[in-house]
N, CA, C and O atoms as a GROMACS GRO file, in nm:
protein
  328
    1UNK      N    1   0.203   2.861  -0.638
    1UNK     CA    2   0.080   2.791  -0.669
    1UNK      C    3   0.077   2.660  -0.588
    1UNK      O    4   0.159   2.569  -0.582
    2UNK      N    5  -0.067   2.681  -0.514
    2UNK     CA    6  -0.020   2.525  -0.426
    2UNK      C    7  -0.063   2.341  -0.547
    2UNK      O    8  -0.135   2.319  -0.644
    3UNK      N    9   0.008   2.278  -0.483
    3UNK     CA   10   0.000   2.161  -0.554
    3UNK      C   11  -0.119   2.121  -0.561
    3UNK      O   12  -0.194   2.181  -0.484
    4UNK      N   13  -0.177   2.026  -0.637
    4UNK     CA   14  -0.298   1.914  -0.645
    4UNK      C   15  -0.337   1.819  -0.628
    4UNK      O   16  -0.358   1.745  -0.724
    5UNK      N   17  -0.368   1.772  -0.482
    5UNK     CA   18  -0.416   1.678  -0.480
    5UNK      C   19  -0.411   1.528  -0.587
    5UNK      O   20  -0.355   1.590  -0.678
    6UNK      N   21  -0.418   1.458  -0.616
    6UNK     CA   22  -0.433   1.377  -0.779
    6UNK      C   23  -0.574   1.324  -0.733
    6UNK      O   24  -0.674   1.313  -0.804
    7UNK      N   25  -0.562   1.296  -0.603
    7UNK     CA   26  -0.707   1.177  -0.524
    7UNK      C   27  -0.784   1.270  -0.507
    7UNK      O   28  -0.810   1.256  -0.388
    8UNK      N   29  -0.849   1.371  -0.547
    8UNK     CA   30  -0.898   1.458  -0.433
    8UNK      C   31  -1.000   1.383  -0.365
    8UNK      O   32  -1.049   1.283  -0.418
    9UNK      N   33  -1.038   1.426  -0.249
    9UNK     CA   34  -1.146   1.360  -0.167
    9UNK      C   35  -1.222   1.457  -0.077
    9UNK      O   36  -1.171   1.517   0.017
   10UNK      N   37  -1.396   1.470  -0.132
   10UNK     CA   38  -1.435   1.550  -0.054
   10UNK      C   39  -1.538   1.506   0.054
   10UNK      O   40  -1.608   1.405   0.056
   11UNK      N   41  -1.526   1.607   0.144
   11UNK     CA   42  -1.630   1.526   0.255
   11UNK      C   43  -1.725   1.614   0.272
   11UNK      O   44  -1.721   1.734   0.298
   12UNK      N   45  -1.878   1.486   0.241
   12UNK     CA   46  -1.995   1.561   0.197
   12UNK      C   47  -2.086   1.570   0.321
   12UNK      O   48  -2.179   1.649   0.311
   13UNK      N   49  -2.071   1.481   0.470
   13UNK     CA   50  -2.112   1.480   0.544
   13UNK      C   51  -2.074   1.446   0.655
   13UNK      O   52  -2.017   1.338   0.647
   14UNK      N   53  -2.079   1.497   0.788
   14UNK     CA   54  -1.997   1.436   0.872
   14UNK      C   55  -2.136   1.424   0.994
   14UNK      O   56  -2.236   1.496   0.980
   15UNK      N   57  -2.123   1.330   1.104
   15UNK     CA   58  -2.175   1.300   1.231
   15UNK      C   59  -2.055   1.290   1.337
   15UNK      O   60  -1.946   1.248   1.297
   16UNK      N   61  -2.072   1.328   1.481
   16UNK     CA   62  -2.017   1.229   1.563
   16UNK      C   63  -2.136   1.212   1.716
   16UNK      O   64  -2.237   1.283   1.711
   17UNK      N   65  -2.124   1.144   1.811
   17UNK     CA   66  -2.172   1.153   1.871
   17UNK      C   67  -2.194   0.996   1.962
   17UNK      O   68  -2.262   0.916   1.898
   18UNK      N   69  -2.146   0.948   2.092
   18UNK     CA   70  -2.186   0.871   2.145
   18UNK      C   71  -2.079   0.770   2.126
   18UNK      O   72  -2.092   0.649   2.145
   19UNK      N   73  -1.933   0.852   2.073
   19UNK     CA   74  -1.795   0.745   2.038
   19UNK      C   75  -1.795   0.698   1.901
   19UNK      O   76  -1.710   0.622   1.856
   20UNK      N   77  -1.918   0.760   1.821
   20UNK     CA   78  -1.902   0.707   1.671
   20UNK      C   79  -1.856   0.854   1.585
   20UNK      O   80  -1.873   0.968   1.627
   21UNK      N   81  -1.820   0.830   1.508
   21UNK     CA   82  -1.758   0.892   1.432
   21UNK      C   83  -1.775   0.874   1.288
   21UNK      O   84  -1.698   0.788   1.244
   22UNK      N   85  -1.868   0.936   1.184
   22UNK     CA   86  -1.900   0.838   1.086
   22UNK      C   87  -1.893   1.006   0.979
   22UNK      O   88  -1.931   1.123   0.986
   23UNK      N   89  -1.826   0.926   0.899
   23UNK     CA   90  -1.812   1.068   0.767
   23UNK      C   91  -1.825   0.980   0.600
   23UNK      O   92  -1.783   0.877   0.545
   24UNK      N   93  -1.895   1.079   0.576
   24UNK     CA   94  -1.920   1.036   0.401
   24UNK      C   95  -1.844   1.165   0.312
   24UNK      O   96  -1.855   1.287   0.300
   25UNK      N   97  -1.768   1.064   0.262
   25UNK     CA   98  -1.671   1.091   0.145
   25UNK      C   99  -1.710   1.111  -0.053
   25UNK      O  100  -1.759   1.010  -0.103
   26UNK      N  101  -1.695   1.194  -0.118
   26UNK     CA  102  -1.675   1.119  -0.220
   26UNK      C  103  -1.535   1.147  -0.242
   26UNK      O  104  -1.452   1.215  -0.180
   27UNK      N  105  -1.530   1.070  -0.358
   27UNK     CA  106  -1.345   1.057  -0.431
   27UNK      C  107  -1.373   1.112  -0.577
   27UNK      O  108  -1.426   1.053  -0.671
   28UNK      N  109  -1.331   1.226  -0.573
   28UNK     CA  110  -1.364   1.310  -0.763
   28UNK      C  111  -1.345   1.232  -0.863
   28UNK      O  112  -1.424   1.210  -0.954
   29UNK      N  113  -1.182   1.163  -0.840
   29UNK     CA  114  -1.105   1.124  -0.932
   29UNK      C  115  -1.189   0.985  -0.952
   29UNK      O  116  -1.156   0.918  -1.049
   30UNK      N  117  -1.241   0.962  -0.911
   30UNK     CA  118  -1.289   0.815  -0.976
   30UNK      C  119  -1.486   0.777  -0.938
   30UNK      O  120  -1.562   0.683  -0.960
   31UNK      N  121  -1.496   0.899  -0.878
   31UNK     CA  122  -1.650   0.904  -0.872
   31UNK      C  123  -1.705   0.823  -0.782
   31UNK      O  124  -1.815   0.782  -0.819
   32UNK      N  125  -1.668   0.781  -0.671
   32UNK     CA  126  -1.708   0.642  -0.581
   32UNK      C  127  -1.710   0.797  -0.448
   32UNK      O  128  -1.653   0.905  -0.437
   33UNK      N  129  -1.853   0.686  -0.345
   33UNK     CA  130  -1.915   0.712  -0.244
   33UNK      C  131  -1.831   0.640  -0.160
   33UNK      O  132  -1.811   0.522  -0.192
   34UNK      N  133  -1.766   0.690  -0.040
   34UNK     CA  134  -1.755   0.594   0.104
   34UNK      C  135  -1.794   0.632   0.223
   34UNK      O  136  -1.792   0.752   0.246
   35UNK      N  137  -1.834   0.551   0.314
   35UNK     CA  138  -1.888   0.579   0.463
   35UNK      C  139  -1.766   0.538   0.554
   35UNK      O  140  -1.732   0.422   0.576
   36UNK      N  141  -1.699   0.666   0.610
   36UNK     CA  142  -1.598   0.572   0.697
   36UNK      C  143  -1.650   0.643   0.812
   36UNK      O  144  -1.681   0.759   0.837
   37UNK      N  145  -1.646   0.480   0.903
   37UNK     CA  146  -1.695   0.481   1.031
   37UNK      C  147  -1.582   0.430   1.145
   37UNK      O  148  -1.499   0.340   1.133
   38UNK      N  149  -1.607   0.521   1.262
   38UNK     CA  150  -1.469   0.537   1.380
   38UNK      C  151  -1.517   0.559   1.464
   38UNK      O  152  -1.574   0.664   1.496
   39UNK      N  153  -1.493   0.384   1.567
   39UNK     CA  154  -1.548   0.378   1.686
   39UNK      C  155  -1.476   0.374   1.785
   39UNK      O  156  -1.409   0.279   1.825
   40UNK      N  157  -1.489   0.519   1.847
   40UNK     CA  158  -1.370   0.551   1.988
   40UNK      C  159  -1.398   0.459   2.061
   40UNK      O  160  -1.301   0.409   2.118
   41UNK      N  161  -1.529   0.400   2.088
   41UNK     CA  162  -1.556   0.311   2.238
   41UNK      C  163  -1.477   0.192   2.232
   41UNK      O  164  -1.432   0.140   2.335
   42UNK      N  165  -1.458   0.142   2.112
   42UNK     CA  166  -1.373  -0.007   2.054
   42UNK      C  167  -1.268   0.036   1.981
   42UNK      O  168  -1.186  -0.056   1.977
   43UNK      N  169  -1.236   0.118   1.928
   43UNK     CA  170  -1.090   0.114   1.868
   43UNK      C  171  -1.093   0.081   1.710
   43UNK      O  172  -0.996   0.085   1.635
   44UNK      N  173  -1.223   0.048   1.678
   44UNK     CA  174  -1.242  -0.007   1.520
   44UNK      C  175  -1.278   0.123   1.438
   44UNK      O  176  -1.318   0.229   1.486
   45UNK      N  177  -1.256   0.096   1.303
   45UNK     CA  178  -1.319   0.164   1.228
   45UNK      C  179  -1.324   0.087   1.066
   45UNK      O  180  -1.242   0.006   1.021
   46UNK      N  181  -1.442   0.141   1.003
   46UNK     CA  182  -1.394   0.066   0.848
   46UNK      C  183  -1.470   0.144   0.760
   46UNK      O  184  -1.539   0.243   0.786
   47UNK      N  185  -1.448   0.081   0.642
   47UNK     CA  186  -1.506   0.171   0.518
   47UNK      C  187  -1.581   0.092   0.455
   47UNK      O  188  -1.565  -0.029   0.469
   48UNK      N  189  -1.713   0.159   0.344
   48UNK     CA  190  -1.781   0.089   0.282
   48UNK      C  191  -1.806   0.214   0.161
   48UNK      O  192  -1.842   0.332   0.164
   49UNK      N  193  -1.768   0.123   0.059
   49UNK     CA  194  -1.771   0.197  -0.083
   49UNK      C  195  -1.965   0.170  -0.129
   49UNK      O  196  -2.008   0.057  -0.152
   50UNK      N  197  -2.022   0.252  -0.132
   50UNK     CA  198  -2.166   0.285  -0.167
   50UNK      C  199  -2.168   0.301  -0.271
   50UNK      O  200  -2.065   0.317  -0.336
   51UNK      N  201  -2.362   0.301  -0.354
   51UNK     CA  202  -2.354   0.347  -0.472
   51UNK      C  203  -2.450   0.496  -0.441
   51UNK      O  204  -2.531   0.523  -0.352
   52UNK      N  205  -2.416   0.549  -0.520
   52UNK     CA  206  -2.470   0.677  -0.470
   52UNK      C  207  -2.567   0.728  -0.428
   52UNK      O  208  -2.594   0.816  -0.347
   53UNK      N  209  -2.647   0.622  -0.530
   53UNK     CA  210  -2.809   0.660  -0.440
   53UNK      C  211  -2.846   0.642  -0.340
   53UNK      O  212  -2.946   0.692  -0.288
   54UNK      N  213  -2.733   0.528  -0.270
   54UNK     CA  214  -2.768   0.514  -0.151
   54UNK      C  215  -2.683   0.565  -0.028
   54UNK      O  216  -2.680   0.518   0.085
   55UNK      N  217  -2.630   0.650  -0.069
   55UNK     CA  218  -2.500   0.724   0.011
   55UNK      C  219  -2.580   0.821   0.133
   55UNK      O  220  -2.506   0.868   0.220
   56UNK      N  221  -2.671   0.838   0.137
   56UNK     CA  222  -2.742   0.896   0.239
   56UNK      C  223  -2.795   0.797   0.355
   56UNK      O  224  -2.786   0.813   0.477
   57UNK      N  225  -2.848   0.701   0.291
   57UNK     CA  226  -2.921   0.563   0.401
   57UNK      C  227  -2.788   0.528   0.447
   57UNK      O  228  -2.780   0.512   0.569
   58UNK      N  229  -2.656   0.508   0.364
   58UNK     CA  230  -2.585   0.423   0.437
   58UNK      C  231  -2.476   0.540   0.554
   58UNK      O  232  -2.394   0.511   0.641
   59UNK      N  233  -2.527   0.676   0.501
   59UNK     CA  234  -2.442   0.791   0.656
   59UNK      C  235  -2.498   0.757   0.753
   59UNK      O  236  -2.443   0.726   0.859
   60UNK      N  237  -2.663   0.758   0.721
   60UNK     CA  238  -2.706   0.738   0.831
   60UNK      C  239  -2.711   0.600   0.908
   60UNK      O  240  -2.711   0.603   1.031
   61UNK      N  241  -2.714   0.498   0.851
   61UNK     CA  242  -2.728   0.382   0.903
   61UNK      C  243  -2.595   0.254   0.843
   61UNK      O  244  -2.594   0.150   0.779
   62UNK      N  245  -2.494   0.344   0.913
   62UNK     CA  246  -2.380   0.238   0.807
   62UNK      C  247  -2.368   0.127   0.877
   62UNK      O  248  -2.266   0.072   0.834
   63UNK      N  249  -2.412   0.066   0.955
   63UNK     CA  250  -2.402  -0.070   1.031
   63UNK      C  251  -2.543  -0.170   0.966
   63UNK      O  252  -2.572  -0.280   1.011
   64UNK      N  253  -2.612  -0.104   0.859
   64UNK     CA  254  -2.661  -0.172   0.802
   64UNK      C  255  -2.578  -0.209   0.672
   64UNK      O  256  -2.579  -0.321   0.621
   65UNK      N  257  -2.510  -0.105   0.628
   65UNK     CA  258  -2.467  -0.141   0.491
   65UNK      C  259  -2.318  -0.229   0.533
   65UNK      O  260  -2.260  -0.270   0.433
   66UNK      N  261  -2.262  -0.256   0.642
   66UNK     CA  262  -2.135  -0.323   0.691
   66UNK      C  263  -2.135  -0.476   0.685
   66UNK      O  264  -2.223  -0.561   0.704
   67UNK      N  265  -1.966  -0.484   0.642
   67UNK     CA  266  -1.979  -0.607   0.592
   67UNK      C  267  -1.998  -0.707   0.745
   67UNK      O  268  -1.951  -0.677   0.855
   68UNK      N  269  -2.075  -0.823   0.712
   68UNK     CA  270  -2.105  -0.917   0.808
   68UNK      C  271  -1.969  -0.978   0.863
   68UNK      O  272  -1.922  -1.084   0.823
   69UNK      N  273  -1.899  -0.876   0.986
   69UNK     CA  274  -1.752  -0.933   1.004
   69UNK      C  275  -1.764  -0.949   1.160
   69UNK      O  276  -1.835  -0.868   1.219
   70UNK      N  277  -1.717  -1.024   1.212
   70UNK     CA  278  -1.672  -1.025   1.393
   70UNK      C  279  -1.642  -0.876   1.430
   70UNK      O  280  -1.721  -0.830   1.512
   71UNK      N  281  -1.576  -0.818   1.400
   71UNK     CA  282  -1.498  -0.655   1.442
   71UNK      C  283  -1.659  -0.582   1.433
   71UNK      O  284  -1.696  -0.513   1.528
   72UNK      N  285  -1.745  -0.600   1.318
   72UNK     CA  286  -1.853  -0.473   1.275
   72UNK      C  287  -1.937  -0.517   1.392
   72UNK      O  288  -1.989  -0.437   1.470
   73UNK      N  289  -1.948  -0.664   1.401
   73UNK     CA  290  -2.078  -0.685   1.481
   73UNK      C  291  -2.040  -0.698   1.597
   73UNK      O  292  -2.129  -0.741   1.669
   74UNK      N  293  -1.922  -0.674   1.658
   74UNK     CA  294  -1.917  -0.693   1.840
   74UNK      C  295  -2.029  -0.640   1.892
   74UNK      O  296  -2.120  -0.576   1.839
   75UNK      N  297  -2.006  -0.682   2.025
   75UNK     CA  298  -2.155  -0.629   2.057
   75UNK      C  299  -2.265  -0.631   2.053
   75UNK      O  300  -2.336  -0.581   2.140
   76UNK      N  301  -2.321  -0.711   1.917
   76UNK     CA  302  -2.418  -0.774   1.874
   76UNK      C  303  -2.439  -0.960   1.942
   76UNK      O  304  -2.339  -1.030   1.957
   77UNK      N  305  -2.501  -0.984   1.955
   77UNK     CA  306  -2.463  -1.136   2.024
   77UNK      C  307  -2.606  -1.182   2.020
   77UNK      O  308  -2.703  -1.127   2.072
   78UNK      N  309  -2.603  -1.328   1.930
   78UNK     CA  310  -2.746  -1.361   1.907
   78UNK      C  311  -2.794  -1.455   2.058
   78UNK      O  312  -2.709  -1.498   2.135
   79UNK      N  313  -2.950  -1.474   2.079
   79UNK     CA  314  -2.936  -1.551   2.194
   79UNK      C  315  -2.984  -1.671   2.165
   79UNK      O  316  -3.067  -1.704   2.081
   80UNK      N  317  -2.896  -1.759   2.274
   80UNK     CA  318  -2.829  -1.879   2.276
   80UNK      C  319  -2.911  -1.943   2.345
   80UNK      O  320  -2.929  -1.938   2.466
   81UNK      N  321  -2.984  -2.034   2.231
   81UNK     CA  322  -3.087  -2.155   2.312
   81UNK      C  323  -3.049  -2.163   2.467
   81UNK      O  324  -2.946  -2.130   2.525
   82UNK      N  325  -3.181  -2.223   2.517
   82UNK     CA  326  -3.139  -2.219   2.692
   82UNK      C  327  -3.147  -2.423   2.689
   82UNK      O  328  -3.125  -2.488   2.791
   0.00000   0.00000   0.00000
């Protein structure tokens, strides 16, 4: 009989495309949504625990739901009075 998991974790959606890598998770054992996102072009990746209803907006658009960090926003660069 194979063993059990205790965490199980299923994955309800996956993308890749263009060096991103972005998959939505849930976790059985405790009922929580995550978006983990993996960026080959930079080497980053991170997670964001969702609430469920919004576990679809944030597959698709998890750089909206990401925390406001230096690593999420490289690349982003506001412009600089002249």
């Amino acid at each position: 009989m194979p063993a059990i998991d205790p965490q199980r974790i299923r994955e309800l959606a996956h993308r890749a495309g263009d060096g991103l890598d972005v998959t939505l998770v849930w976790h059985e054992d405790d009922d929580r949504v995550v978006v983990v996102v993996n960026d080959a072009r930079t080497g980053e990746s991170f997670e964001i625990e969702v609430p469920t209803t919004n576990a679809l907006d944030a597959f698709e658009h998890p750089f909206a739901y990401a925390p406001a960090a230096p690593s999420v926003a490289a690349g982003r660069r506001t412009p600089q009075p002249v």
